[in-house]
N, C-alpha and C positions, 0 to 999 in steps of 0.2 A: 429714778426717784422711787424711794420705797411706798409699797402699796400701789401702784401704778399699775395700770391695766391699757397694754396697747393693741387698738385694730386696724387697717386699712381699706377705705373705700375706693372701688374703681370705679370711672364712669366711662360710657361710651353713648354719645346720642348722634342723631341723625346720619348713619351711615350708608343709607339709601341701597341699602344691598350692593354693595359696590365690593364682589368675593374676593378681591385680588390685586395687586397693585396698580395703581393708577395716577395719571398727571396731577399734582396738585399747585395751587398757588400760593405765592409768599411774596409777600412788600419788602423792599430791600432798597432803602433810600426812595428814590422818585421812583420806580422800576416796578415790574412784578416780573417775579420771579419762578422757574417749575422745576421741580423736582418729584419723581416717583416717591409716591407713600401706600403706603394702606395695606389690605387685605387680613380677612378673618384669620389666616393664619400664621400672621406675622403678629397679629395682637391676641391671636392663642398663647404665643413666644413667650411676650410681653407679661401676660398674665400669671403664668407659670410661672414665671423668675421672682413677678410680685407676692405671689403665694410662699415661695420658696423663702425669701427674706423677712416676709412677715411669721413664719410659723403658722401658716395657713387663715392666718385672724386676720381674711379677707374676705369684703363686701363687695358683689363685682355687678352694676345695675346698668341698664340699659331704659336712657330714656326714646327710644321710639323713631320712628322713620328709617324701621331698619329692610322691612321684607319688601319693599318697594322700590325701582328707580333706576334699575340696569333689564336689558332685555331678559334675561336668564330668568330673573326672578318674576316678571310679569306672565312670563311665558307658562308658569307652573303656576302664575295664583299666589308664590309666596313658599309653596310647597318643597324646592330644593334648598330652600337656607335651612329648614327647619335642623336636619342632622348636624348642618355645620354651628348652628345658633346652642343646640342642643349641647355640643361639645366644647362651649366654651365656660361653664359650669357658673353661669350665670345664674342670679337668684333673685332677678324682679326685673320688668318692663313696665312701660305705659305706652301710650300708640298717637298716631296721627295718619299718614299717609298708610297705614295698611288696612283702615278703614274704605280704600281704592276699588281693596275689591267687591264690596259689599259687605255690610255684617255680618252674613249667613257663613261668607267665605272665610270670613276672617276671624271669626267666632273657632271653625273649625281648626283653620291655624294655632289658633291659641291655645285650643285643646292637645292640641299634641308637642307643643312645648312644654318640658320636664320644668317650667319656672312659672309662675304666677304674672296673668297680666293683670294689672293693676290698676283702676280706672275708677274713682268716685264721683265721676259726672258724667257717664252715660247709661240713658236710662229707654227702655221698654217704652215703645208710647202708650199704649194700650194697656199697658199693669202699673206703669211707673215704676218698677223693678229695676235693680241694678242691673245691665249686661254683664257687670265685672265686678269683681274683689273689688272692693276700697283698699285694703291692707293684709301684710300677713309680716309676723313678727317673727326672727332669725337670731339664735343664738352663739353669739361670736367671741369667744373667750372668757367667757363667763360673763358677756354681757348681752342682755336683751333689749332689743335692736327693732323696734317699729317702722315698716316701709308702706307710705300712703303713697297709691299712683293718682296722678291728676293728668288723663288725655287732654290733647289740644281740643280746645272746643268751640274752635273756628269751621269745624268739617262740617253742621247744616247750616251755615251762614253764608261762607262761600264758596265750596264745593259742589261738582255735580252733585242733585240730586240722591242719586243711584250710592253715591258714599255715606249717606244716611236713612238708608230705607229703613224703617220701622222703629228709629230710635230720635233720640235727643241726647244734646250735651249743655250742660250745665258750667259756667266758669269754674264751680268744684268749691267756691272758697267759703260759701256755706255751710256748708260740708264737712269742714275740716275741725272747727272745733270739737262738734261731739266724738267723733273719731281721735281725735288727740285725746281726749278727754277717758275716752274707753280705753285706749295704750294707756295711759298714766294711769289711771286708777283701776283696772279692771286686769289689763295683759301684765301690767306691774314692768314696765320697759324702761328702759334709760336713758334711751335715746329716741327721736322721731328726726326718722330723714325723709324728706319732700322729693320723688322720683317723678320730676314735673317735665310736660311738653307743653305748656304754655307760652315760654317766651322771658326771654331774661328781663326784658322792661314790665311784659306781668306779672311777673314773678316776683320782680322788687318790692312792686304797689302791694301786691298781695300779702306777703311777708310784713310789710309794713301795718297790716290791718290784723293779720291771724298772727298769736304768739304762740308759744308753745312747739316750735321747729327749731331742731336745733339745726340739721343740715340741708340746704334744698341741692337736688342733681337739678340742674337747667340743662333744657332743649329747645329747640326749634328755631332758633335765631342765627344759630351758626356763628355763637364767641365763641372767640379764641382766648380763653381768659385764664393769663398767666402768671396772672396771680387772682387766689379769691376777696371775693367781696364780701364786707359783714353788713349785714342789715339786722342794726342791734344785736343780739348777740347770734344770729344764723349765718351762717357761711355757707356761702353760693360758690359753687363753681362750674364750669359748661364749656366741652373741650370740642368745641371745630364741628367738621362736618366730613362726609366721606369714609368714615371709617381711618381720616389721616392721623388723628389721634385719641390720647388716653388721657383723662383725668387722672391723679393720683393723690390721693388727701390722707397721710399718716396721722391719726390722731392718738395724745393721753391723755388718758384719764385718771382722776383721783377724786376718788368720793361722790363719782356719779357727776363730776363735771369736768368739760374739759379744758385741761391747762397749758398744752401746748398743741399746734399742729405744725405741719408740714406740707406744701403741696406745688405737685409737678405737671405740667400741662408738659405730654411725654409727645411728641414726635414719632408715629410707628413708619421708620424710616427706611427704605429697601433693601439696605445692608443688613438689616434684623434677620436673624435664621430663622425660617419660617417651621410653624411646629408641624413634624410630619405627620401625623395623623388626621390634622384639619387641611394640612394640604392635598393630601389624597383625596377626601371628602369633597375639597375644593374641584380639584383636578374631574373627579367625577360628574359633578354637577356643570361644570362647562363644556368638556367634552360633545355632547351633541352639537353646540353651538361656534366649537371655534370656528372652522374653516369658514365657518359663512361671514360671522361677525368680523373678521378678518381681512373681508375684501374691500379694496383700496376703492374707492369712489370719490376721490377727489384730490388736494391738495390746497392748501391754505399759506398765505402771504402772512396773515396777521393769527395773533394767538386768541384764539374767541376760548371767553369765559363768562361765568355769571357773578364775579366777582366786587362788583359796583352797583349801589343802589341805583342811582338815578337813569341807568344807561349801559349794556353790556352789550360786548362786541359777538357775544355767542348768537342774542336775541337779533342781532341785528342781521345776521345771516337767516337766521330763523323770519325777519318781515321780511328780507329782501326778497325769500323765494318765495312769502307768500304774494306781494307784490307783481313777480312777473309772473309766477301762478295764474294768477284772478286779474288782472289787469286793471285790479281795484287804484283808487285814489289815497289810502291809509290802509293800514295796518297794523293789528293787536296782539298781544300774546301776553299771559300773565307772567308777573315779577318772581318768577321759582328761583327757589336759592338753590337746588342741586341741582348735578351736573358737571362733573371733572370737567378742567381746563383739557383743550385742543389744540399743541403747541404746534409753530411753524412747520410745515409738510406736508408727509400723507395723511389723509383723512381716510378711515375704514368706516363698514357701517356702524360699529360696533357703537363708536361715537355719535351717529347721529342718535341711534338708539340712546345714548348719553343725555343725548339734548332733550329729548321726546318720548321716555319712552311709551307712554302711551300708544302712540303714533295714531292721533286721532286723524278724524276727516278737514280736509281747506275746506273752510266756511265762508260765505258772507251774508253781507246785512250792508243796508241803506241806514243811516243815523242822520238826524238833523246835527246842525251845530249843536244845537242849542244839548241835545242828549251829549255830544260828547263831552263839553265842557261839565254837564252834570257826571256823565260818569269817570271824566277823570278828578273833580274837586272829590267824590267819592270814597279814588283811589288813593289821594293825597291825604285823605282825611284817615284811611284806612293805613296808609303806611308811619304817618308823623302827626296823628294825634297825642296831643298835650295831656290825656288820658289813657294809661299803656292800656284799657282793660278797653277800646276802643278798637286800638291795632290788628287789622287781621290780615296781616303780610305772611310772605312774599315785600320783595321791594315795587321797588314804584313798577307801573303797567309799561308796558314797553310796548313802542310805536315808532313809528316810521309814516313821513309824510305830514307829519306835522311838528311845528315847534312851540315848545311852554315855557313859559317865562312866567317863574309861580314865589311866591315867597313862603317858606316854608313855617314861619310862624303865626303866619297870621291863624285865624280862627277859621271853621270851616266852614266848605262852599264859598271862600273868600281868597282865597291862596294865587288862584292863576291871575295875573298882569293882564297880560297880552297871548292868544292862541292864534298860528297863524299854521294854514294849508297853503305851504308854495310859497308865495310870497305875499299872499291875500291872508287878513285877515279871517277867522273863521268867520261865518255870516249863522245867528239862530235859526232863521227860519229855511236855511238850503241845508237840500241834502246832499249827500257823501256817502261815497261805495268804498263796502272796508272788508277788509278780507281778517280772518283772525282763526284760531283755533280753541277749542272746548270753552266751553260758557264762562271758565274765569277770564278771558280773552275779551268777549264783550257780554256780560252777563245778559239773560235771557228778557229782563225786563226791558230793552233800548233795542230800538230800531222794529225791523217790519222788513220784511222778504227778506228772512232770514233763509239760510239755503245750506245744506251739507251737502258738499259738492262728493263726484265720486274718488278722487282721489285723493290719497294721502299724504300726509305732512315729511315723510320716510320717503315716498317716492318723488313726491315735488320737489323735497333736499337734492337728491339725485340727480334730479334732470336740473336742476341748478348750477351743480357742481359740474357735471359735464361741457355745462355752456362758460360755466366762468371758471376756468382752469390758467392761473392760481386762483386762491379767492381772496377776494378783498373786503374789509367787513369793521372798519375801523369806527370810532367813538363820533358820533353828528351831532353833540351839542342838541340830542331833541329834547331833553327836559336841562332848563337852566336854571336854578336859585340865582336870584336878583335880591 
């Protein structure tokens, strides 16, 4: 079309530090399905080719939960993605889960990334001071190009602590108009794209309230969304988890608006020729840790993933061991959406580091009824409230030893039926010994002799896995929508 000015946006969100090819899951009829995907340097590949076809008039953004999630990158703080992150000539972030390591550490991270972190709702408690850019404007074939980041800012709500020492976050959506307002009339831009980790359901409500966006990148929810969505005239799109794929959004322009797009929710598939310069980079930064991450410590019957809201088979090996662990009566662990699939076989550590990597301490706690049904309506309130700006998932809390029978629409504090331990109804006033791990497990408000036991969640896997060889770890109907 004459006069026509074309560029392309990439998106990559929540790829959990996950350097290199890994199991991933796919629905296929009634079934789930694995197949090897991922790594930075297959979607270095990926990126170059996009560059190549576009005539460089490429946007490549990164919405967040990238330096967190595999043992490697917890083990450095974050510190070994930075050269590989650095080499994918990326030109904006926003954050959630690298906030893990504290501020201070993760402040310093940011600083030595060659790209701007982007964040208009995390603030200084003591100055009220931005930690971060709100925006910085990109000019991409002669058009000027506004990128506003909005952090998740679920991290002092339901995160340890220690993930928000000396700041706050703000939902951002306050925020956003005077900043649009400054790109339009002041940066003189033509476009405003939204590099959000809030959540596709908050993101919509939000979009629905602030105008003035033309494109939002979504995170933290983990769609797979393949095709975009408009929310009036913004286009959303939000590709997967894991580093398994690429957003790719071709748009034209004419006259400062746009008249056509295109877009691919890309598969970075293992047959991809991986780019060698980030695979070296790659190869480096693992290096200390193969042989160890490598050793076989179990073997597996069933395929444990975290691929299902209400119930996953991954978590459920995760209560089990905490279970004969602790000799507890229940058992907790929060709703984490990362975590490769672990398909039928050997299991190495490398995986359970998969599951955990934190590899916190077994815990437990004494909870009356009457708290757990407070803190699982809480959880249900938190995961499928009828207000996205409500939601602060993770899917539902994952437990063992007891059964929920909850109806998902009702209003909150109102959702659970029937809660039963064993074959007993739950009872308000008795207590229950519950084994769990790090405070989203059983937050720190519920229960009383609370105990970090000495052992960890990495060794307890272990001594698990040696007693129950294959392992069995299949779906128990613990939470049921009725």
């Amino acid at each position: 079309m004459s006069g026509s000015n074309k560029f392309t946006i990439v998106q990559m969100n929540d790829s959990h530090a996950y350097f290199d090819l890994h199991q991933e899951m796919f629905w296929q009829g009634a079934r789930a399905v694995y197949r090897l995907a991922g790594g930075y340097a297959r979607i270095a590949a990926i990126v170059k080719q996009i560059r190549a076809e576009s005539q460089g008039r490429v946007l490549f953004c990164d919405c967040g939960d990238t330096i967190h999630g595999t043992y490697p990158a917890l083990n450095t703080q974050g510190r070994d993605l930075i050269p590989i992150l650095n080499s994918l000539g990326l030109d904006a972030m926003t954050a959630h889960w690298e906030f893990a390591y504290g501020p201070r550490v993760f402040q310093q991270r940011a600083t030595e990334l060659e790209y701007p972190m982007l964040a208009n709702n995390v603030y200084e408690k003591e100055t009220s001071k931005p930690v971060f850019q709100a925006y910085v404007v990109k000019e991409i074939g002669g058009l000027r190009i506004g990128l506003v980041g909005i952090a998740s800012n679920i991290v002092d709500k339901t995160m340890p602590p220690s993930y928000s020492e000396g700041i706050s976050f703000t939902l951002g959506k306050d925020e956003l108009p005077p900043i649009i307002d400054v790109l339009r009339t002041q940066e003189k831009v033509d476009f405003v794209v939204l590099v959000s980790h809030l959540g596709f359901p908050q993101e919509m409500k939000l979009l629905s309230e602030v105008h003035g966006i033309d494109i939002c990148l979504s995170g933290h929810t983990h769609n797979r969304l393949y095709k975009p969505v408009l929310n009036g005239k913004t286009i959303v799109i939000q590709s997967g988890c894991h580093g398994s794929f690429l957003g790719r959004l071709d748009l034209e322009v004419v006259g400062g608006q746009i008249v056509d797009y295109r877009h691919r929710l890309i598969e970075v598939e293992a047959a991809t020729q991986p780019d060698p310069t980030v695979d070296e980079l790659i190869r480096q930064a693992l290096a200390p840790y193969k042989n160890d991450l490598a050793e076989v410590v179990g073997e597996t019957v069933t395929a444990l993933n975290r691929g299902t809201t209400l119930e996953a088979t991954m978590d459920n090996f995760l209560l089990k061991t905490l279970l004969e662990n602790t000799g507890a009566q229940l058992a907790f662990s929060n709703g984490w959406r990362y975590g490769a699939p672990i398909v039928p076989g050997q299991i190495t550590l490398n995986d359970l580091y998969n599951i955990i990597p934190m590899n916190p301490p077994v815990s437990t706690v004494e909870l009356t009824g009457e708290e757990i049904r407070a803190m699982l309506e809480e959880n249900l309130e938190r995961t499928f409230s009828c207000d996205p700006y409500e939601q602060m998932g993770g899917y539902v809390k994952r437990c063992l030893g007891l059964n929920v029978y909850f109806k998902i629409e009702n209003p909150p504090g109102r959702r659970i039926q029937k809660l039963f331990a064993g074959i007993e109804e739950v009872r308000p006033g008795r207590s229950y010994t519950a084994a769990f791990v790090t405070p989203q497990g059983v937050p720190q408000k519920y229960g009383r002799i609370r105990e970090n036991r000495p052992e960890r969640i990495i060794d307890a896997m272990r001594k698990y896995l040696s007693v129950h060889r294959p392992l069995h770890a299949e779906l128990r109907r613990t939470f049921v929508a009725v």
